[in-house]
C-alpha positions as CSV (number, residue, x, y, z in Angstrom):
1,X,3.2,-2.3,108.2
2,X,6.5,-0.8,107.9
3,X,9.6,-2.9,109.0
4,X,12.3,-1.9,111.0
5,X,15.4,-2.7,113.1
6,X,15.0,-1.8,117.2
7,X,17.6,-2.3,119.6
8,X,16.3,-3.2,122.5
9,X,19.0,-2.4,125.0
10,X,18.9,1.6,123.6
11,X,14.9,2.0,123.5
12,X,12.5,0.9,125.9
13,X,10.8,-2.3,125.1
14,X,6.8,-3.0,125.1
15,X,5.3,-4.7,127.7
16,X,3.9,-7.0,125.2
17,X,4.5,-7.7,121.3
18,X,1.8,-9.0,119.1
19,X,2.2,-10.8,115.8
20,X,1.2,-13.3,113.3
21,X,4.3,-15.2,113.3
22,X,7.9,-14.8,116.0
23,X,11.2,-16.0,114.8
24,X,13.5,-16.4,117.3
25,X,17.1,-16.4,115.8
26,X,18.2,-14.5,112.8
27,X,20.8,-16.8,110.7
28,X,20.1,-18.5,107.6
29,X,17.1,-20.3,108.4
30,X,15.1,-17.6,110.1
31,X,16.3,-14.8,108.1
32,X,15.3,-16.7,105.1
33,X,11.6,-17.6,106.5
34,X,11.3,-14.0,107.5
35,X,11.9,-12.6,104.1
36,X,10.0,-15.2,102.5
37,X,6.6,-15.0,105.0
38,X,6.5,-11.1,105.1
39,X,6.7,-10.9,101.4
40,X,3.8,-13.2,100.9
41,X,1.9,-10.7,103.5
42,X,2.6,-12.1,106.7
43,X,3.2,-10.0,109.9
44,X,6.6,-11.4,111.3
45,X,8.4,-10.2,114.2
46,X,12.2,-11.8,114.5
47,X,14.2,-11.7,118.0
48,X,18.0,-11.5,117.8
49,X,20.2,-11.9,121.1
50,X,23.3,-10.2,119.5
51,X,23.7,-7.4,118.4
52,X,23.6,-5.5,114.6
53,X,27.0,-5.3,113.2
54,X,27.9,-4.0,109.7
55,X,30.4,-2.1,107.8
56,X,33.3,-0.1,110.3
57,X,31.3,-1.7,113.1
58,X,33.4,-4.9,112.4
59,X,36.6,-3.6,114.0
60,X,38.7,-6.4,112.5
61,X,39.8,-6.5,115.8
62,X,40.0,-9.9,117.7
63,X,39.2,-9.5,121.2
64,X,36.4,-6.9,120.5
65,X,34.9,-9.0,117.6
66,X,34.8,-12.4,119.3
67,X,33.4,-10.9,122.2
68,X,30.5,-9.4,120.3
69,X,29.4,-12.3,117.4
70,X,30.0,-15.3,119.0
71,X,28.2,-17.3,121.8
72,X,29.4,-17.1,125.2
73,X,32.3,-14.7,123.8
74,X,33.6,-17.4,121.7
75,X,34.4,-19.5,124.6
76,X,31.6,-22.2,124.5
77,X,32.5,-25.7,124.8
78,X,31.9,-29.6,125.0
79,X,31.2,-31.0,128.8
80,X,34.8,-32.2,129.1
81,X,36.6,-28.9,127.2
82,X,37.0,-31.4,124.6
83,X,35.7,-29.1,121.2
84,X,35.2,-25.3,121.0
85,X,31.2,-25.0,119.8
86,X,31.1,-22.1,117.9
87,X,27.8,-20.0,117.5
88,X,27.2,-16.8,116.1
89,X,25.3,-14.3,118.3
90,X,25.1,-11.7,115.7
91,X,22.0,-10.3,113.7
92,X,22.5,-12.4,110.6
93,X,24.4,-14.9,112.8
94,X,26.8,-17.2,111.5
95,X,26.5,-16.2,108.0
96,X,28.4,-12.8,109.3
97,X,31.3,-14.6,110.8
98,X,31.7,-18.0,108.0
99,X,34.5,-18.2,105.6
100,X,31.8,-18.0,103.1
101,X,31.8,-21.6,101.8
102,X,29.4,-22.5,99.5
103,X,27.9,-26.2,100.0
104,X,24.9,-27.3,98.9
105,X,23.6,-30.8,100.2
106,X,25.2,-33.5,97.9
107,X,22.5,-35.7,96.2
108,X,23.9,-39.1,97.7
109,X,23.3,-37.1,100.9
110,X,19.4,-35.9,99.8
111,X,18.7,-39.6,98.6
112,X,20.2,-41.1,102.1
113,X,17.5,-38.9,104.1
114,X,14.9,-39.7,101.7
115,X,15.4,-43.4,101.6
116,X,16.8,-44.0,105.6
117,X,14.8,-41.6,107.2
118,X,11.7,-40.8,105.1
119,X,12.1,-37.0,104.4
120,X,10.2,-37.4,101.1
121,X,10.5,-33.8,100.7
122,X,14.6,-33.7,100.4
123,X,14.5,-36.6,97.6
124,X,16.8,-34.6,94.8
125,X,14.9,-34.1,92.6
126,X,11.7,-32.4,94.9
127,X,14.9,-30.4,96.6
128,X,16.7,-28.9,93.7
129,X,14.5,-25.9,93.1
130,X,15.0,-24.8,96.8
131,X,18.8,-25.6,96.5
132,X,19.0,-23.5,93.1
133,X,17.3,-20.5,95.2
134,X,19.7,-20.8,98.2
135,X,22.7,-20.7,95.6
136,X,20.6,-17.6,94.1
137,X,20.2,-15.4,97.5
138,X,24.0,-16.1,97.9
139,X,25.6,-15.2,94.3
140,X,27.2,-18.1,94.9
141,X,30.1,-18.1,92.3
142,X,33.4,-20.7,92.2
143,X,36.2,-18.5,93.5
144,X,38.5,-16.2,91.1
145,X,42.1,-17.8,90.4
146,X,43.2,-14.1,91.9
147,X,41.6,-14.9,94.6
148,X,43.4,-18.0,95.5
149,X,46.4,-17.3,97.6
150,X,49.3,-18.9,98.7
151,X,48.6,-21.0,101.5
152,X,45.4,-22.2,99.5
153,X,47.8,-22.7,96.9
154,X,49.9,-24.8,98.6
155,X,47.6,-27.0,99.6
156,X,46.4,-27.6,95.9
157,X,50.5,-27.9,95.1
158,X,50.7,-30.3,97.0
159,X,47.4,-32.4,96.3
160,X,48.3,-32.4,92.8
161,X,51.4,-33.9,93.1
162,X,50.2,-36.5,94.8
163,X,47.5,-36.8,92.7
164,X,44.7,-36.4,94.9
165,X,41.1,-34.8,94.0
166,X,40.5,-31.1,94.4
167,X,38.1,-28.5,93.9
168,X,38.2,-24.5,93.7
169,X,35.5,-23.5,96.6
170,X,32.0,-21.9,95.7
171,X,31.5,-18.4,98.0
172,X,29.1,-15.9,98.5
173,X,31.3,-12.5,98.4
174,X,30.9,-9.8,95.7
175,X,33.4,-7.6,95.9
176,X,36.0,-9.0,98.4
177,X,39.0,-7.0,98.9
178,X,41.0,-9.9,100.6
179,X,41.0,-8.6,103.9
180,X,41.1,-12.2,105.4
181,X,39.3,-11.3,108.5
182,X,36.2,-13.3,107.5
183,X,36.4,-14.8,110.6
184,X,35.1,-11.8,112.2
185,X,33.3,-10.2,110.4
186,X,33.4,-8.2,106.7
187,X,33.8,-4.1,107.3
188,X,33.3,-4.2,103.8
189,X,30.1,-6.0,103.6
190,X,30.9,-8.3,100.5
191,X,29.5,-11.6,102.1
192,X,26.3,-11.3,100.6
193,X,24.6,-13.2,103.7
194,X,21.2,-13.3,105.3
195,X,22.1,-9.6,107.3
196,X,23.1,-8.2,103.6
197,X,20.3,-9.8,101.8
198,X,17.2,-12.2,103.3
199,X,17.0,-9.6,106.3
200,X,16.8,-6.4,104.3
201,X,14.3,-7.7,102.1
202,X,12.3,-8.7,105.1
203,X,12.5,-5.1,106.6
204,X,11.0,-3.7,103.2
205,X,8.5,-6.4,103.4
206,X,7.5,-5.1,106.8
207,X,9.3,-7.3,109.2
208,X,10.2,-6.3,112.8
209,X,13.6,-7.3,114.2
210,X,14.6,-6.7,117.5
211,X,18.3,-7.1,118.6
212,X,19.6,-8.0,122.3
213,X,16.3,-9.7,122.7
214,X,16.8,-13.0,123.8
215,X,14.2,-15.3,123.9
216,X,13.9,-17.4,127.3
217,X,10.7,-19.5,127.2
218,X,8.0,-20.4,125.4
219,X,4.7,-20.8,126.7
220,X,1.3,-22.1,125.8
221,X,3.1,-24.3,122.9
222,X,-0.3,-25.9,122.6
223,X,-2.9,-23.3,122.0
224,X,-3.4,-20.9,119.3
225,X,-1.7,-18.1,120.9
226,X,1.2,-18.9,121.9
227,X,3.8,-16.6,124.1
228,X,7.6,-15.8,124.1
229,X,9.1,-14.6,127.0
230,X,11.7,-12.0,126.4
231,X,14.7,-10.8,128.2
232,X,16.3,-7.4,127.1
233,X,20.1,-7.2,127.1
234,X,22.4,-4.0,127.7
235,X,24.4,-2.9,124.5
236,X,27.1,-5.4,125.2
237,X,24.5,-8.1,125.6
238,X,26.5,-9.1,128.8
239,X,23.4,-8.5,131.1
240,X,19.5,-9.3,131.3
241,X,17.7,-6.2,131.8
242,X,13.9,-6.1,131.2
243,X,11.1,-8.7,130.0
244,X,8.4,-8.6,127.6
245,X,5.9,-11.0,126.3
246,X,5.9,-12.0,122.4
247,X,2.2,-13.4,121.8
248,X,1.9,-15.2,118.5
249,X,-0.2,-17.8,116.6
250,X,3.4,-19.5,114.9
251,X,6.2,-19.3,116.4
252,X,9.6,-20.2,114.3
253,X,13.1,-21.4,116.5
254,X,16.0,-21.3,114.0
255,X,18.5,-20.3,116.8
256,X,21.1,-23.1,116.1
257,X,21.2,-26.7,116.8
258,X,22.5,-25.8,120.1
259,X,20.4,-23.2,121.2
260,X,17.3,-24.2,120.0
261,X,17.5,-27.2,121.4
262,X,18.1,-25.3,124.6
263,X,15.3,-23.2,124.0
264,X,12.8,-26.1,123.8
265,X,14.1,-27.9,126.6
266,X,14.2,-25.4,128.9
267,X,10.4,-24.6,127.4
268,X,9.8,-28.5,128.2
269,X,8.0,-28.7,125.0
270,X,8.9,-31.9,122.8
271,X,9.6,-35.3,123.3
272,X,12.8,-37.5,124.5
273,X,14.6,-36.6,120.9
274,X,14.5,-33.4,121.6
275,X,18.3,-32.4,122.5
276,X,19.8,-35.6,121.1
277,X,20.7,-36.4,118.4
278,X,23.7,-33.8,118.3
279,X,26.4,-33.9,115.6
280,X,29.5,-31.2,116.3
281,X,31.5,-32.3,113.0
282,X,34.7,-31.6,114.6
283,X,37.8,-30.3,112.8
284,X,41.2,-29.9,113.5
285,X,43.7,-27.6,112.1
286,X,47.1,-28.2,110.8
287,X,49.7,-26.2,110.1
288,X,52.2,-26.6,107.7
289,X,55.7,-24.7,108.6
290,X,57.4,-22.7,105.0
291,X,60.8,-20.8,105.2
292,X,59.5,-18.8,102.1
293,X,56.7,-16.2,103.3
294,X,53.2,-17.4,103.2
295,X,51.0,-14.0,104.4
296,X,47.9,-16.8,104.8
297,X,46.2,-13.9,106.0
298,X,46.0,-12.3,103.0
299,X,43.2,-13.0,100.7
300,X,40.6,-15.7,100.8
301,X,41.1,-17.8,103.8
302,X,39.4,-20.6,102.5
303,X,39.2,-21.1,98.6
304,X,40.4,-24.8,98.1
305,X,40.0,-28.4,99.3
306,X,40.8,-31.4,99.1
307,X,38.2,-33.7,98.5
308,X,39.6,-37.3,97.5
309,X,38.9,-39.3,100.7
310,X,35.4,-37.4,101.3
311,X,32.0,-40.0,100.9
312,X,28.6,-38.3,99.6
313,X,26.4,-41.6,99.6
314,X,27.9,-43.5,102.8
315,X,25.0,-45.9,103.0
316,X,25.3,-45.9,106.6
317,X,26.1,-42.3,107.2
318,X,25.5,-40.5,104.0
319,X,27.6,-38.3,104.6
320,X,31.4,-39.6,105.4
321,X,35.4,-39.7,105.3
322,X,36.9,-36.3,105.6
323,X,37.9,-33.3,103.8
324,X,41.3,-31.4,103.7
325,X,40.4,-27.5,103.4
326,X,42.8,-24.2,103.3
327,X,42.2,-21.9,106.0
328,X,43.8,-19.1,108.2
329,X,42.5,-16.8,111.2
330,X,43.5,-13.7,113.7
331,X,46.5,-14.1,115.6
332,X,43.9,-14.2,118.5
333,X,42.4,-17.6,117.2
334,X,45.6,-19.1,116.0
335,X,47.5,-18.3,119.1
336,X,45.1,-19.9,120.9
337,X,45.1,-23.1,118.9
338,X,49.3,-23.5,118.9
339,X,50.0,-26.6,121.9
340,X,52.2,-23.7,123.1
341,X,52.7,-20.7,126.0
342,X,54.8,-18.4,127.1
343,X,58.4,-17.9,125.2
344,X,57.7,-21.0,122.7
345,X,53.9,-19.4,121.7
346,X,55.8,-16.2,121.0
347,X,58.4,-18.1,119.2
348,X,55.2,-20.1,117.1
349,X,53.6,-16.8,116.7
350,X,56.4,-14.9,115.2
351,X,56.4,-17.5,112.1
352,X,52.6,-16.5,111.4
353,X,53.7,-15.2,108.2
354,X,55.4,-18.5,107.3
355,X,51.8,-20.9,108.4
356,X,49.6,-22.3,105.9
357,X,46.8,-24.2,107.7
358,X,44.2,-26.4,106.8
359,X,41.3,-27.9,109.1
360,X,40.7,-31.8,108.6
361,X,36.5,-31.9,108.4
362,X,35.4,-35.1,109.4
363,X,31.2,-36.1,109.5
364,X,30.7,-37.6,112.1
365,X,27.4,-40.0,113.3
366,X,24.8,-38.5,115.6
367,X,26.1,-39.0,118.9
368,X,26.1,-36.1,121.3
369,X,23.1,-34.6,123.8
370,X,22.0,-31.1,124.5
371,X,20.7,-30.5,128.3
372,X,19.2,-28.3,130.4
373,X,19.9,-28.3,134.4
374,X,17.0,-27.1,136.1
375,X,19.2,-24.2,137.0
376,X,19.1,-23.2,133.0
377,X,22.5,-24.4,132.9
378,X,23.7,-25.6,129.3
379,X,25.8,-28.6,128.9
380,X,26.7,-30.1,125.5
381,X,27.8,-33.8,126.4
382,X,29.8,-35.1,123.7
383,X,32.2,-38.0,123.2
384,X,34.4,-38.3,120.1
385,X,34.0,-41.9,118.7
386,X,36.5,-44.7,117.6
387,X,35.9,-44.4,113.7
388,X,35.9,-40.5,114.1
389,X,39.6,-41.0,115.4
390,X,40.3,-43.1,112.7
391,X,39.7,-40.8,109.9
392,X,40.7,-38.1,111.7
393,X,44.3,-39.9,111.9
394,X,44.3,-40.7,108.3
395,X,43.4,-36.9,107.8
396,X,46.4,-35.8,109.8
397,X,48.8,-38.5,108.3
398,X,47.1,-37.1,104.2
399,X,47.4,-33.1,105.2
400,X,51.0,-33.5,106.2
401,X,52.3,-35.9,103.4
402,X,50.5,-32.9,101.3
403,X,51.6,-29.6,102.7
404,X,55.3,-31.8,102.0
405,X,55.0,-32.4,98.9
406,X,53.9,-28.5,98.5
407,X,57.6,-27.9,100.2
408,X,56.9,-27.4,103.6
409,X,60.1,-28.1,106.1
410,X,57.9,-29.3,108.7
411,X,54.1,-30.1,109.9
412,X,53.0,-29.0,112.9
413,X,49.9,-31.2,114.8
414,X,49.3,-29.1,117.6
415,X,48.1,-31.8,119.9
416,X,49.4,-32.3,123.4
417,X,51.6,-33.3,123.3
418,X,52.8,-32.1,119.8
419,X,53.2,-34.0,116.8
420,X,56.2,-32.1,114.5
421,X,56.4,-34.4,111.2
422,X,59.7,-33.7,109.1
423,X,59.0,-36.6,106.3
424,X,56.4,-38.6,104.9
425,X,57.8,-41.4,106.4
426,X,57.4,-39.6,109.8
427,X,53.8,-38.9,108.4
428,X,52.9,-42.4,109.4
429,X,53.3,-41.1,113.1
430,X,50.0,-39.7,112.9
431,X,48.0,-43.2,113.5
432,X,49.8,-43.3,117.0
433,X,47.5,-40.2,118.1
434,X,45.5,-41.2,120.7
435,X,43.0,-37.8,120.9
436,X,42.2,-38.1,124.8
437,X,39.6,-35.4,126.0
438,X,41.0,-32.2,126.0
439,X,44.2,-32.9,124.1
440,X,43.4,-31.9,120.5
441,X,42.4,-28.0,119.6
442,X,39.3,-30.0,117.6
443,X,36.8,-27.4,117.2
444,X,33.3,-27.4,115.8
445,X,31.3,-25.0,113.3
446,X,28.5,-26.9,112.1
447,X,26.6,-28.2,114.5
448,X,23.6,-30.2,113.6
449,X,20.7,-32.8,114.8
450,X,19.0,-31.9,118.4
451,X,15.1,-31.8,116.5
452,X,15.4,-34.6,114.4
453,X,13.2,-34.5,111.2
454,X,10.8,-37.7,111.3
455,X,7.8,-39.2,109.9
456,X,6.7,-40.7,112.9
457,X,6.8,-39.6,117.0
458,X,9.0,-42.6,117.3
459,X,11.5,-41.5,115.3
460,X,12.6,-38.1,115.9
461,X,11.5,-34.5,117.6
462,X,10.2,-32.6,114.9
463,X,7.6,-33.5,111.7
464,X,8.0,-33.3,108.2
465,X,6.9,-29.7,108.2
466,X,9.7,-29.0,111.0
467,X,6.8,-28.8,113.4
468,X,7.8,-29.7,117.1
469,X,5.6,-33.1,118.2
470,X,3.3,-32.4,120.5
471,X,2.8,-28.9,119.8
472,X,0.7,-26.8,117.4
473,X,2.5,-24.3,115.4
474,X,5.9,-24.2,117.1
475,X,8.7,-25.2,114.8
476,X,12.3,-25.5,113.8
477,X,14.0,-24.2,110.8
478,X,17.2,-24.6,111.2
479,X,19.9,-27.5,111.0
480,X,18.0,-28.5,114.1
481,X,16.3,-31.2,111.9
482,X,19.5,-32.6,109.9
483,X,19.2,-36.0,110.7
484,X,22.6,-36.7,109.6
485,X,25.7,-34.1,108.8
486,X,24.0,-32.5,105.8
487,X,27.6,-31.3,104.1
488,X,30.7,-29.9,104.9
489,X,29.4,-26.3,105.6
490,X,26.0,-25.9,106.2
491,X,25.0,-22.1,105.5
492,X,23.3,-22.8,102.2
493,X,21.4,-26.1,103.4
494,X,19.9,-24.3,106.0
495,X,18.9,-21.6,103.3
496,X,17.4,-24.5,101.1
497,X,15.5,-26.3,104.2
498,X,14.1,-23.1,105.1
499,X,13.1,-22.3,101.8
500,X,11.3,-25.6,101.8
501,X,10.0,-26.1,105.0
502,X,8.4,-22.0,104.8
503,X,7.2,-22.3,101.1
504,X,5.0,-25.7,103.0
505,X,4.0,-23.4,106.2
506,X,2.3,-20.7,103.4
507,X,-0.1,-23.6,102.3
508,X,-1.1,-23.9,105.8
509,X,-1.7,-20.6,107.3
C-alpha cells in the first residue's frame, strides 16, 4: 500500500475509511507507533486536526504561527485563567513547536513507577533499550559551546558563582542556524522531530495521514470493529465541514493528555480515572533586566539549566523540586507575559534586547480533572497546591539571586502585582508571593496523567499495555498514562513509552 499525506479540507473526503489500525494524533507517541506498526506490515491510518507545516511554511511570524500550531490559537487555559495549556495542533505536534529539549525519564523516576505504581515494564533496566531508541530517532546530541548564547550564558554565570549544579542541555536539531524561533516553528527544518523523521518513515512504510481531520467520537469501543467519527476542517482548521467514518479493529489516542482525555470522555468509554489525574507542571518565567545587550533571541533559546534543587527519586513524588532553565520567545509571547499595558508594555518591550529569561519548572502531584459538558465543552479544572507555591517561591527567590550574580541591575517577576528585585537581600521578597488565581503568567507545556497506567481497574484508566479498561483494542500512547510528571520535558519519554507500549501491541495482533 502506498502511504501518503491528504488534506482533507483541499480534497473531498470518503464517506468511510477502512483500516487495520487508526491513530488519532500525530505527536511523539502516535507518530512513533505509526512508523513502528507500518514497518512491521501493518495498515495504519493517522488523523491530524492541524495542519502540515514545514520549511517557508513556518512564517516565523507570531500571530500567523500561533494561530496555526497551537490549540485553540494558543489561547487555551485552566478553568479560572489561572495557567496557559499549551498544545500543539500541528502534523508532528508539539515536537514542531518545543525548544528541542532532550529528557529522557531519570531512573529514580522509572524505579518510582515501577515500585509505587507497578508499571513492571518501566523498571530501568527493562526501559533502557526503548529510551536508547528515543535518544536515537532524535540525534539527540549535548548542545555545541557555539551554540550557547548569552542569555543562556548568563544564567550559567551566574550559577557558577554561586556554586550551584548545571548542565549543558541535550537537543534534537542538526543543523540549527540560531534562528531562535523554535517556538514556532523551524523554516529550516533542523528539529529532527516525529514530522521530520517517525512520520516520513511511516509514509514509505505505507501509512495514511490525513490532516484537518479531527476525530470527534469513538464508537463501538467494545467490538472488533470499532468506528471513528470524523469531522473535516477548512484550511485554517477554524470550521467543521464534512464527516466520515474511520472503521478499525485498533484504534490508538495519542492526542495529548488533554485531548485525549477529551476524546474518551466525550466517547464515554473508560472508567471514573479517566480525565483525572491531570498534572500541568506549571512554569513561570523570569526575566532578568542587563544594561549590556543580550539579543536572547539569538541562537538557542534553551541550552542550559540549572539543576541543583531538582529531585529524581522523590519517594513520594518521584519526580520533584524545580528546575531553573534559559529561555526566550517572540515579542508576541513575551509581550504577553510582561504584568504590563499600554505606555509601560512599550516601555518593557523596547528593553527586549536587554532580557534574559528563564522559566522556573516545578513537578507538581497529580491534582487537576479533565471534563466534558454534555454540550462538548472542555474545561481543565486545576488548582495550584501549597507545596507547589512553596517551591515555586524558592525558585523565584534562586533565579534572581542568580541572574545577580550574572550582573543583572534588576529582576523582573512579572506577577500582579510586580515583583522588581534590585539585591539579593531584596531576593528574599519572593517568599511573600502569594500566587492567587490569575495573578502569575504560570504557563504549562507538559501536560501529563488523565489515563493513568495501572495494574488493576481500581487503580487507574488504562492497562499495562495502555489499553483503555473496559474496552477491547482502544488505547493510549501518549503521556496520557504518566502516572506522575515523567521529567522536565516530555518529548522523548513519550517516544520511549510508545516504543514500548507498540513493540507489546505487535505480540498481540
Amino acid at each position: 500500500m502506498t502511504g501518503a499525506i491528504t488534506d482533507l479540507s483541499k480534497q473531498a473526503p470518503p464517506e468511510a475509511i477502512t483500516t487495520e489500525i487508526c491513530i488519532i494524533g500525530s505527536g511523539s507517541g502516535g507518530a512513533t507507533a505509526a512508523r513502528l506498526l507500518a514497518e512491521a506490515g501493518q495498515e495504519v491510518v493517522v488523523l491530524e486536526e492541524g495542519g502540515d507545516f514545514v520549511g517557508p511554511q513556518l512564517t516565523q511570524r507570531d500571530g500567523a504561527m500561533y494561530d496555526q500550531l497551537y490549540m485553540d490559537r494558543g489561547g487555551r487555559a485552566s478553568h479560572d485563567l489561572s495557567v496557559s495549556v499549551l498544545q500543539g495542533r500541528v502534523l508532528g505536534g508539539g515536537g514542531v513547536i518545543n525548544t528541542c529539549d532532550v529528557v529522557p525519564i531519570p531512573e529514580g523516576v522509572l524505579h518510582h513507577w515501577a515500585t509505587k505504581y507497578g508499571l513492571e515494564d518501566f523498571a530501568p533496566e527493562r526501559f533502557a533499550r526503548f529510551k536508547d531508541d528515543a535518544l536515537g530517532d532524535l540525534s539527540a546530541s549535548r548542545i555545541p559551546e557555539s551554540l550557547i548564547n548569552t542569555a543562556n550564558n548568563k544564567l550559567r554565570q551566574g550559577a557558577e558563582a554561586l556554586g550551584l549544579r548545571g548542565e549543558v542541555m541535550l537537543h534534537n536539531r542538526v543543523g540549527c542556524a540560531g534562528l531562535g524561533t523554535c517556538l514556532i516553528g523551524c523554516p529550516i527544518n533542523a528539529k529532527r522531530n516525529p514530522r521530520m523523521v517517525a512520520l516520513p518513515k511511516a509514509i514509505a512504510a505505507g501509512a495514511r495521514i490525513f490532516t484537518r481531520a479531527r476525530a470527534v467520537k469513538i464508537d463501538k469501543a467494545g467490538q472488533e470493529l470499532k468506528e471513528v467519527t470524523v469531522r473535516t476542517l477548512d484550511p485554517d482548521g477554524y470550521h467543521e465541514q464534512s464527516k466520515l467514518k474511520v472503521r478499525a479493529k485498533v484504534v490508538i489516542v495519542a492526542a495529548n493528555a488533554v485531548a485525549s482525555a477529551q476524546l474518551l470522555l466525550r466517547s464515554g468509554i473508560g472508567n471514573e480515572h479517566v480525565g483525572r489525574n491531570l498534572t500541568l507542571q506549571p512554569q513561570l518565567p523570569i526575566i532578568g533586566m542587563f544594561d549590556e545587550r543580550i539579543a536572547a533571541f539569538d541562537g538557542i533559546p534553551q541550552s542550559y539549566a540549572v539543576t541543583e534543587f531538582e529531585e529524581e527519586d522523590n519517594a513520594e513524588f518521584g519526580l520533584w523540586g524545580y528546575r531553573i532553565e534559559a529561555i526566550m520567545g517572540t515579542p508576541g509571547i513575551v509581550s504577553s507575559l510582561l504584568p504590563f499595558s499600554g505606555v509601560p508594555g512599550m516601555e518593557g518591550m523596547a528593553q527586549y534586547d536587554r532580557m534574559a529569561a528563564s522559566l522556573l519548572l516545578v513537578p507538581d502531584a497529580p491534582s487537576g480533572e479533565v471534563e466534558v459538558a454534555r454540550d462538548g465543552r472542555l474545561t481543565i479544572h486545576y488548582e495550584q497546591r501549597t507545596d507547589h507555591q512553596e517551591r515555586l517561591r524558592h525558585a523565584v527567590e534562586t533565579a534572581a539571586k542568580t541572574y545577580l550574580e550574572a550582573g543583572a541591575r534588576e529582576v523582573l517577576v512579572p506577577t500582579r502585582p510586580s515583583l522588581m528585585i534590585r539585591s539579593a537581600r531584596e531576593a528574599r521578597q519572593a517568599q511573600q508571593l502569594a500566587f492567587a488565581p490569575a495573578t502569575a503568567p504560570l504557563i504549562s507545556a507538559h501536560q501529563q496523567g488523565t489515563v493513568r497506567f495501572a495494574a488493576s481497574e481500581r487503580d487507574g484508566g488504562a492497562d499495562l499495555n495502555g489499553q483503555v479498561y473496559g474496552t477491547r483494542h482502544v488505547y493510549v500512547f501518549d503521556s496520557s498514562g504518566f502516572p506522575t510528571s515523567a521529567s522536565s520535558h516530555i518529548m522523548t519519554p513519550i517516544i520511549a513509552s510508545s516504543r514500548m507500549l507498540t513493540t507489546k501491541l505487535l505480540t498481540r495482533i
